[in-house]
N, C-alpha and C positions, 0 to 999 in steps of 0.2 A: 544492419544490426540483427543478429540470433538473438531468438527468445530463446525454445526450447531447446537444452541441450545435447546437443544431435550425439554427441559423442558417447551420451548415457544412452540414447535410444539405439544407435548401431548395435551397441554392446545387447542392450536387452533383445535386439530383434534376429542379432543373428547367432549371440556366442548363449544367451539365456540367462539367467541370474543366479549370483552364487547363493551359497549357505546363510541361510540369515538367521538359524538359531544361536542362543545365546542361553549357556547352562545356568538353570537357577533364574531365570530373569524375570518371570511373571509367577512366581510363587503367589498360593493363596493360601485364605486361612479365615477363623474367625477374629476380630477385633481382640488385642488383647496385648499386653508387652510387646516393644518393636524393638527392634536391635538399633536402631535410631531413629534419635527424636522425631515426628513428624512438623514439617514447618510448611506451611500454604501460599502462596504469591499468587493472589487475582491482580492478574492485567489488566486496569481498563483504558485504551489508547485514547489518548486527550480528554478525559478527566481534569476539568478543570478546577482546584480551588476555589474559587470565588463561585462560579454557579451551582459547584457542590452545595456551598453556605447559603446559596440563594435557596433553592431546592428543602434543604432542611429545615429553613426559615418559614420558607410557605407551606409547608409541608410534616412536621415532624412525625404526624400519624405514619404516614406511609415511608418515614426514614428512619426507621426504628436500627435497622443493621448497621448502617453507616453512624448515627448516633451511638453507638457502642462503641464504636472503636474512636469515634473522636473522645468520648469520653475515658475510653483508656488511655489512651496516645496523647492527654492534652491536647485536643483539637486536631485541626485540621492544619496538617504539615508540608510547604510549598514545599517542593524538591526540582532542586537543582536538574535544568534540563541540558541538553548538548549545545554546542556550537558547531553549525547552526541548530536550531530545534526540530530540524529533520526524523519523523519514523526512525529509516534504517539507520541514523548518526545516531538518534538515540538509543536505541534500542539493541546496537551494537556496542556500544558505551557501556548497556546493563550485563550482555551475554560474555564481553571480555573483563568489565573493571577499570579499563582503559581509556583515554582520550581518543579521537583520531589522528592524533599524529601517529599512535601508534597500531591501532588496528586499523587504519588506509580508507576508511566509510569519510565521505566528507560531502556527500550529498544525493538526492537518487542520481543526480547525473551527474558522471566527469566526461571530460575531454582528454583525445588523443591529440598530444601535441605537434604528433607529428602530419595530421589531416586536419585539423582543427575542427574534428567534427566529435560530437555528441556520441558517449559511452552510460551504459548503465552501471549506475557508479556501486554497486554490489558484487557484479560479477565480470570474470575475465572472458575473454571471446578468443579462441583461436581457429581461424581456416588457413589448410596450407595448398591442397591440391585436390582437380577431381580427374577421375581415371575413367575416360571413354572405354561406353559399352554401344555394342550395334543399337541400330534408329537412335531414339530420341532419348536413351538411358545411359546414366553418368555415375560413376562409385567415389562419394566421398571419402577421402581416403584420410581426414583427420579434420575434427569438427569438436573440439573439448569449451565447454563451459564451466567454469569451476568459480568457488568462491575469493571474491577480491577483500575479503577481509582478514586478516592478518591476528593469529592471537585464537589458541581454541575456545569453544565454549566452556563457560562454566560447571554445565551438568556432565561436560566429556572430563574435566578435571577431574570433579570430585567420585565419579563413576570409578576412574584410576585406584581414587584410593577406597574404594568398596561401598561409594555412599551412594546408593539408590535416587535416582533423580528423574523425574519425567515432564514432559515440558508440551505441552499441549497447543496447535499453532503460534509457536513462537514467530515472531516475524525476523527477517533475516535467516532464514535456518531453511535452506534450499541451494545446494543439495543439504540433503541430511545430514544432523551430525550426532553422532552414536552416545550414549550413555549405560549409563545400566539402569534402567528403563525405558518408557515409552519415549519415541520422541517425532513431533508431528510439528510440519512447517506451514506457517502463516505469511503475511503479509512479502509481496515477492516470489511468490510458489506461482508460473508462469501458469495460464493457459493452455490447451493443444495449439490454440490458433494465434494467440497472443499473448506478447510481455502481463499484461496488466488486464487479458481478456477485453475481448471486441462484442457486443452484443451485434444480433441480426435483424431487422425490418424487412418483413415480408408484405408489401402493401399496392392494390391497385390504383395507387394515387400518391407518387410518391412526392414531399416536397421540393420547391423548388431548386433549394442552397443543398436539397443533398441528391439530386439526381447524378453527382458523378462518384458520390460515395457507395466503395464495391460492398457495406453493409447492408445495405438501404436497396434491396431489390426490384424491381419492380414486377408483378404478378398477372397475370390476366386468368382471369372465369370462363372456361369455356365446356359448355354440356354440364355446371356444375363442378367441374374438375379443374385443378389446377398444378399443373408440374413445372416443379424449380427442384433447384439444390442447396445443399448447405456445405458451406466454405469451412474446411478447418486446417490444418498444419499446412506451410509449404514442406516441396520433397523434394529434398535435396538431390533424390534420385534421377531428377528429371532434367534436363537441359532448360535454365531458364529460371528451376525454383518453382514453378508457379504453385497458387493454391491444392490441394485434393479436394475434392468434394465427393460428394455420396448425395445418390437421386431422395428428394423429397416430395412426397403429394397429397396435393391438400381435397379434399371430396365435402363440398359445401351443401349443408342442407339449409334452405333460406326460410322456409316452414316450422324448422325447428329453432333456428335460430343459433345454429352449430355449424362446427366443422369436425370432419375427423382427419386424422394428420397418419400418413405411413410413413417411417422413415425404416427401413429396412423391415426386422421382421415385427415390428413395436405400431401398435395400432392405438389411438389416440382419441376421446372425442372433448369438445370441448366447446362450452359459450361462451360468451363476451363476460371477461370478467374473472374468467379463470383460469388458472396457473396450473400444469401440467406438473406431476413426478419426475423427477431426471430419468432419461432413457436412455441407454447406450445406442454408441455409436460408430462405427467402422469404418477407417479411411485406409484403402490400399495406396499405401506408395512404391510399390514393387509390381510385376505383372502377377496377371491371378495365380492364386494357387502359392505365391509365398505372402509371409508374415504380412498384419495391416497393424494400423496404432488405434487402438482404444481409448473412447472419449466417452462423456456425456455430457447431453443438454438438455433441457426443461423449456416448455413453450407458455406463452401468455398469449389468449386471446382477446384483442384489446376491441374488434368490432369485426361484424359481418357484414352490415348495411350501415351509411349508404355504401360505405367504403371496407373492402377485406382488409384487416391489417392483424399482422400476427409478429409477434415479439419470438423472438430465438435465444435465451442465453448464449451468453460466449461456452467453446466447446470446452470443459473440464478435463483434469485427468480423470479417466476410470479408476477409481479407489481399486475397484474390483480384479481389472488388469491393468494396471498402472507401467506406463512406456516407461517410467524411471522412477524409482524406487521414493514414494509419499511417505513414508512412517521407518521406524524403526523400532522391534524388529519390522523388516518386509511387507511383514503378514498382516501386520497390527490393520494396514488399510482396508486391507479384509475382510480382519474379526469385525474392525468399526464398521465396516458398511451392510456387513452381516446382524450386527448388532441394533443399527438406528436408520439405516437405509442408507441409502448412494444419497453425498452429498456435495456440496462445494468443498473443491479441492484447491480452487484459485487461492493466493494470497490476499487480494480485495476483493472479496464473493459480493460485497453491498456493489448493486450495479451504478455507480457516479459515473461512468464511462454513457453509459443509458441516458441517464439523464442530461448529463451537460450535451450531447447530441439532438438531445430531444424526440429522441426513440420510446421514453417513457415521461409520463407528467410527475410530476411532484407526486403527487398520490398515489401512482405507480409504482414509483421507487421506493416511498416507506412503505409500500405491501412487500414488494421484493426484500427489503430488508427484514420486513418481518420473520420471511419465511427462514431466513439465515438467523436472524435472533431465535427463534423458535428450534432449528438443527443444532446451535450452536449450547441451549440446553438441555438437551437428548445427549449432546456429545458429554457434557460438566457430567451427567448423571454415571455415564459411564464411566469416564475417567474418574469418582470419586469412590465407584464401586471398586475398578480394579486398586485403588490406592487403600482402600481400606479393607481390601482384602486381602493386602498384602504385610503378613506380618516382620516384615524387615523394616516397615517405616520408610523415612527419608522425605526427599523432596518434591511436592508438587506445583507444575506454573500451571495456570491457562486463562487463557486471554482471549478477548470480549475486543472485536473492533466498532462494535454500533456506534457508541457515542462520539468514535472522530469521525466517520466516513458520514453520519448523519449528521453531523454541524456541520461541515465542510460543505453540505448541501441544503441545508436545509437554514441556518444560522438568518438568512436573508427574512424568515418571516417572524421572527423574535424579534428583530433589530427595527424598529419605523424609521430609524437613520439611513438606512444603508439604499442607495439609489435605486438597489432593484427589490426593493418590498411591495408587495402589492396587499395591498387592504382587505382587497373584497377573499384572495387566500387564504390569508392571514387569521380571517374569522373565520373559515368554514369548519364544522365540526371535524373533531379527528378521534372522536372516542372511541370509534371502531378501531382505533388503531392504538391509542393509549392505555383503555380500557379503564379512564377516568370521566366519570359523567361531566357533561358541558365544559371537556377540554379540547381549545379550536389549535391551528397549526402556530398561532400565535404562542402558544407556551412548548412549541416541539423540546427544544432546550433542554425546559425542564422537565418534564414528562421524561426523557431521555435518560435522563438521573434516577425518576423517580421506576422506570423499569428495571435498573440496574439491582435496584435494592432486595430486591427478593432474590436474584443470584446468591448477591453477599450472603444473602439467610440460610440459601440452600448449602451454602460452605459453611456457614456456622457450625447449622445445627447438627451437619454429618459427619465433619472433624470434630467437634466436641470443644470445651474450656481450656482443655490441656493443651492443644492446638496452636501452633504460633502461626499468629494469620498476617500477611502484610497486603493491603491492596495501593498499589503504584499506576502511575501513570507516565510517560513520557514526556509528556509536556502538555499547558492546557490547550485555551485556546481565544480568541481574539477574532475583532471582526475583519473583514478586509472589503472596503468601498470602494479605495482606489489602485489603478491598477499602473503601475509603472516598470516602464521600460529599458532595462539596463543597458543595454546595446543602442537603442535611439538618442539615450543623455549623451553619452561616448562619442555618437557621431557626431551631435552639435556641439559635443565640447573639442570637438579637435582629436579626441584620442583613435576615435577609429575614422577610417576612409575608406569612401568605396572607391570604385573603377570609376573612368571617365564616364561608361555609360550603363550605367549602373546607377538607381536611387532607392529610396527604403521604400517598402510596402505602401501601396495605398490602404484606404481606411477595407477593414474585411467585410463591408457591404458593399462596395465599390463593385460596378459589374465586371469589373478590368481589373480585379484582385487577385495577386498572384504571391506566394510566398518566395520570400529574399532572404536566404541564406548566405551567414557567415565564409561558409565555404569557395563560396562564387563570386561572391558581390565585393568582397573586399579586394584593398590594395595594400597587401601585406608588407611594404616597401615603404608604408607612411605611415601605418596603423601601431601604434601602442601599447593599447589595451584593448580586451575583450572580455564579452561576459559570456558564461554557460552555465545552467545549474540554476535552481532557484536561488542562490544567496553567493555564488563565484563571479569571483572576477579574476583574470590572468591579465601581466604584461606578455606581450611579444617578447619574449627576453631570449635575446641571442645566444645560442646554442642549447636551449631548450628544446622552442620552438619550431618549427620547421622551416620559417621564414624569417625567424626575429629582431627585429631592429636594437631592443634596449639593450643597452652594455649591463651585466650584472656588475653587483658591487654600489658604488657608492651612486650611480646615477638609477639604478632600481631603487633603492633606497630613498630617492628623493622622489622619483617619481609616486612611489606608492605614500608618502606620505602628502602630494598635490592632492593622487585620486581622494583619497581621505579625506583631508579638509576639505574638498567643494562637495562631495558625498553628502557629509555632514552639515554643509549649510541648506543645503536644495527646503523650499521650502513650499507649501501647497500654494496656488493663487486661485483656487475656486472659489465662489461667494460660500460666507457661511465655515471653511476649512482654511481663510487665509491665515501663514505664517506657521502651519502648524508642520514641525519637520517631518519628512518621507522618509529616512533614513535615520534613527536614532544613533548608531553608532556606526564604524564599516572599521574593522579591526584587522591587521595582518595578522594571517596565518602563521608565521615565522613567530610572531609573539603568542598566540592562543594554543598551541597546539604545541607539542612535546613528543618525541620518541622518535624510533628510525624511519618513518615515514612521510616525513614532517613536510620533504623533499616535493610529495605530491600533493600538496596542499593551494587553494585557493592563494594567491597575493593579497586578496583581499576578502573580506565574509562580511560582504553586504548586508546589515541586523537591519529590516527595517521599521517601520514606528508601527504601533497599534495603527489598523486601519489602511494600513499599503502593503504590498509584495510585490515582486518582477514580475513581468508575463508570463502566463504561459511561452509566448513566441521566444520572448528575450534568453527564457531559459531553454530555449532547442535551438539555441544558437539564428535564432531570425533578427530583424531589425524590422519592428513594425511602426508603423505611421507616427505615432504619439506618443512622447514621453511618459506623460501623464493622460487619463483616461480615466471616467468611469465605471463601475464595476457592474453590468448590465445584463449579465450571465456567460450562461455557454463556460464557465469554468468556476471553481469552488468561489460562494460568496462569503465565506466563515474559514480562518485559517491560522495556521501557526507558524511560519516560513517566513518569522521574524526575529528580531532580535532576541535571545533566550530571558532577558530582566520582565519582555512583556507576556510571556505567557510560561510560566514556571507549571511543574506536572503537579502531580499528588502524591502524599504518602498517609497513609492508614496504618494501623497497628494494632493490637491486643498488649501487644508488648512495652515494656517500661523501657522510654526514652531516657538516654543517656546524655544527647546534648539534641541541639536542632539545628537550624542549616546546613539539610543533607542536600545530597547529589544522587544521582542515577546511580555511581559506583561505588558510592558509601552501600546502596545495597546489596550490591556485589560481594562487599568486603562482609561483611556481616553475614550472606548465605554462608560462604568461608569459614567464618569464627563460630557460627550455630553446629559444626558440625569438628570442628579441630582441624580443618582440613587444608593444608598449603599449599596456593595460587602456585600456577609456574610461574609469575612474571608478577613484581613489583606492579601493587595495584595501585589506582588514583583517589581510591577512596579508601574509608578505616569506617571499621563496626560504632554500632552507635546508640545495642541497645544495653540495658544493664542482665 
């Protein structure tokens, strides 16, 4: 599987970049008449209802912004989330107006039917050939990454017809997609080094369970000095693919209790405890003297004594010199990094990659976040300057990922239910971080909420009364304790089988732990069904699949209505959780989903109940030991990659409700009617406000 796509970088390294201006498109001016209405969208991803209310409750002092608009809006408005309640399904859902049946998003991960292996369910992948060069160099000679979702965006519509719209890391929106204004991508905007970015561990003491992980280095001290390297993009260029790296070294002074760090011409110093600037970075993938890809990365020094260990961010694009084209226009990346400094260009900047590795502690990772909560309103600042110094008006998004990527991690010490809560965490002060006196990691949650609110204020009070503000969520969020395995049900229930000598994963503390993939382990000759994806399930359905046994038509038909019903009985047997169902509903695709794509859709969208989700393993196509499992870390303990009834988003307002039980694409429809302006495609949702 390609993260970055190559096919934008050939182009940027060999042919250069075209014309990226755009006449008339960042007009300025002083506040004053705008040729159209100005209307606001704060995104905040997993905004949950119910902890919003919690938050306001214990709190009204400090939720003065969000009490405005619940008081406009009649409260606080669940909004209808996707099926499943997936980021990119959702949030694809808001940028087209559509279901996935018809813009093709139907999970982060699909499958290719015809290897039965794991695809990123966002984007297409093509390699066709590579054209030997003398020694060990090879010319890729067609490498295209393009978006697998179907259905333009809404700001590219309304742009068509003259209305100004800028969209501030939208997630899903990589590559770019043009409007008439700004437009800058979020959540899915790859790494140089990885899909979803890989942080680095630099340490003379590496631990045990990750001595074979190529992040996780190991370093040695000698004279004081220390030389390694730092891993970023594979080059395609080379026989083999392998990593590029560029020399790093570390000059320790033990006296002062520091390190200085060179990484090309970027000189560093730094103690335990602090977080470095992002610093560019150079990886040739061609021999010297032609073009290299520009990156940046940001260092944490976590300790000198007893033990060296130094944190690496994952390598970023270069805003500055960006391999493929981050904003639009172009340049925008730029101005912004001109403007507020070089910053996270990833689509997940909060490092939860870090942390579920245990690269960074708990307290680590909300520093780390902080530091992207803190860019990300330097960024709001900017982008509200150039919108209101834009006398054409129109539409502004942007969007705030902290509150989901910080539940997702941190949820566990809110919860005294959840099996991996630790107590003595739990109390330890976190004001330095909340910047609430005597609040411990026990209220992270809500503090979460209660940081958001002075955003909302800083959009108040700078778009003004006249201003249509909506702030949305995608879906909220819910806990997740137990961990269940879609693909190990399947095998004990008969529907999947392996090879004769072939069995499913031991437990992964096991010394003899090895991962068992779908791809190998199975006996596509017996096998039925299969899961991939956090909430997919497929039949082997012949002529699909590339092996398939199930006859379509009426024996798919009954089979997916067996998987169903025993889906739906499964029920917990742990002391304390018995009886309670794992699976609230598991609903065919063919009935939820609508439009011409409908074709690629799950057989089945396994919703599970507050409190459970698939593996990790289960959804990269593994079969690991255990059905059922405790939720003990090493991956999100707080999540929404359930059924859509248990964790419903948010909707906010200024504006006069016209009915209630919205959807993600009632909003849709309504940017639409706030400006006169006609969708190309038959929407799923209708306007809603008066």
């Amino acid at each position: 599987m390609r993260y970055l796509p190559f096919g934008l970088v050939l182009l940027s390294l060999l042919a250069g970049c075209g014309d990226s201006e755009k006449e008339g498109q960042h007009a300025s001016g002083s506040p004053g008449p705008v040729q159209y209405k100005r209307v606001v969208v704060l995104g905040i991803d997993g905004l949950d209802p119910d902890i919003l209310q919690e938050a306001m409750r214990r709190y009204p002092d400090r939720m003065a912004n969000f009490q405005a608009l619940v008081d406009a809006s009649d409260g606080i408005q669940p909004l209808g989330t996707s099926t499943p309640p997936q980021s990119p399904v959702a949030w694809s859902n808001f940028i087209t107006g559509v279901n996935p049946g018809s813009h093709g998003v139907y999970d982060f991960i699909h499958r290719d039917p015809a290897t039965y292996s794991e695809l990123p369910g966002t984007q297409k992948s093509v390699h066709s050939d590579d054209f030997g060069l003398p020694g060990s160099w090879k010319f890729p000679l067609t490498d295209a990454s393009d978006s697998n979702r179907s259905g333009r965006a809404f700001w590219t519509v309304l742009g068509e017809q003259q209305v100004p719209a800028s969209v501030w890391r939208m997630p899903i929106n990589f590559p770019v997609e043009k409007g008439i204004g700004y437009s800058f991508p979020g959540m899915l905007t790859p790494a140089i080094d990885s899909a979803y970015g890989q942080p680095t561990l630099f340490t003379t003491n590496p631990p045990l369970d990750r001595l074979t992980d190529p992040k996780v280095k190991r370093i040695q001290v000698r004279n004081g000095r220390v030389r390694t390297n730092l891993t970023g993009p594979v080059n395609p260029f080379k026989d083999g693919e392998p990593s590029a790296r560029v020399d790093l070294d570390f000059f320790v002074d033990e006296q002062s209790d520091s390190v200085a760090i060179e990484l090309g011409e970027e000189r560093l110093v730094l103690q335990p405890g602090q977080w470095s600037v992002f610093v560019p970075v150079e990886f040739s993938l061609l021999p010297v003297g032609m073009n290299s890809i520009s990156g940046i990365v940001r260092f944490y020094l976590r300790s000198v004594e007893p033990e060296l260990e130094l944190y690496a961010s994952p390598v970023d694009i270069d805003p500055m010199n960006p391999v493929t084209p981050i904003s639009d226009p172009e340049e925008a990346s730029v101005e912004l990094a001109q403007a507020i400094g070089l910053y996270y260009t990833q689509g997940m900047a909060e490092d939860v990659n870090g942390l579920k590795k245990g690269l960074l502690t708990d307290e680590e990772f909300m520093a780390q976040t902080e530091l992207v909560f803190q860019e990300r309103g330097r960024m709001l600042d900017y982008a509200l300057n150039a919108y209101m110094g834009d006398q054409r008006g129109g539409l502004l998004f942007f969007y705030y990922s902290t509150v989901d990527l910080c539940a997702h991690m941190m949820w566990r010490h809110s919860d005294e239910q959840h099996p991996h809560h630790d107590e003595t965490l739990a109390a330890k002060d976190s004001q330095w971080w909340s910047g609430r006196e005597g609040s411990t990691w026990k209220d992270v949650l809500i503090d979460l909420y209660l940081k958001m609110d002075p955003v909302l204020g800083e959009v108040r009070s700078r778009v003004g009364d006249d201003t249509l503000i909506l702030v949305i969520s995608d879906h909220g969020f819910a806990p997740y304790n137990r961990i269940f395995s879609l693909n190990t049900w399947l095998l004990e229930n008969g529907y999947l089988v392996l090879k004769p000598d072939m069995s499913r994963e031991l437990a992964m503390d096991h010394a003899d732990f090895h991962p068992v993939h779908l791809r190998h382990a199975v006996d596509w000759s017996e096998t039925k069904a299969y899961g991939l994806g956090f909430n997919g399930l497929y039949l082997n359905l012949k002529g699909r699949e590339a092996e398939g046994v199930v006859e379509p038509g009426q024996s798919a038909q009954d089979l997916i209505a067996e998987l169903k019903t025993k889906l739906e009985a499964i029920q917990d047997d742990v002391p304390g959780r018995e009886g309670i169902p794992v699976v609230l509903a598991a609903d065919s695709g063919s009935q939820v989903y609508s439009g011409s794509r409908v074709g690629e859709a799950p057989d089945l969208v396994v919703g599970y109940n507050s409190g459970y989700g698939n593996s990790d393993e289960s959804s990269l196509a593994r079969i690991p030991a255990a059905v059922l499992r405790d939720n003990l870390g090493g991956t999100f303990n707080g999540n929404h990659l359930m059924h859509p009834s248990v964790v419903a988003g948010t909707l906010l307002t200024n504006g006069v409700l016209a009915r209630k039980g919205l959807k993600l694409e009632d909003v849709t429809a309504e940017l639409f009617a706030q400006y006169g302006a006609k969708p190309e495609v038959k929407l799923d949702g209708q306007p809603f406000l008066k």
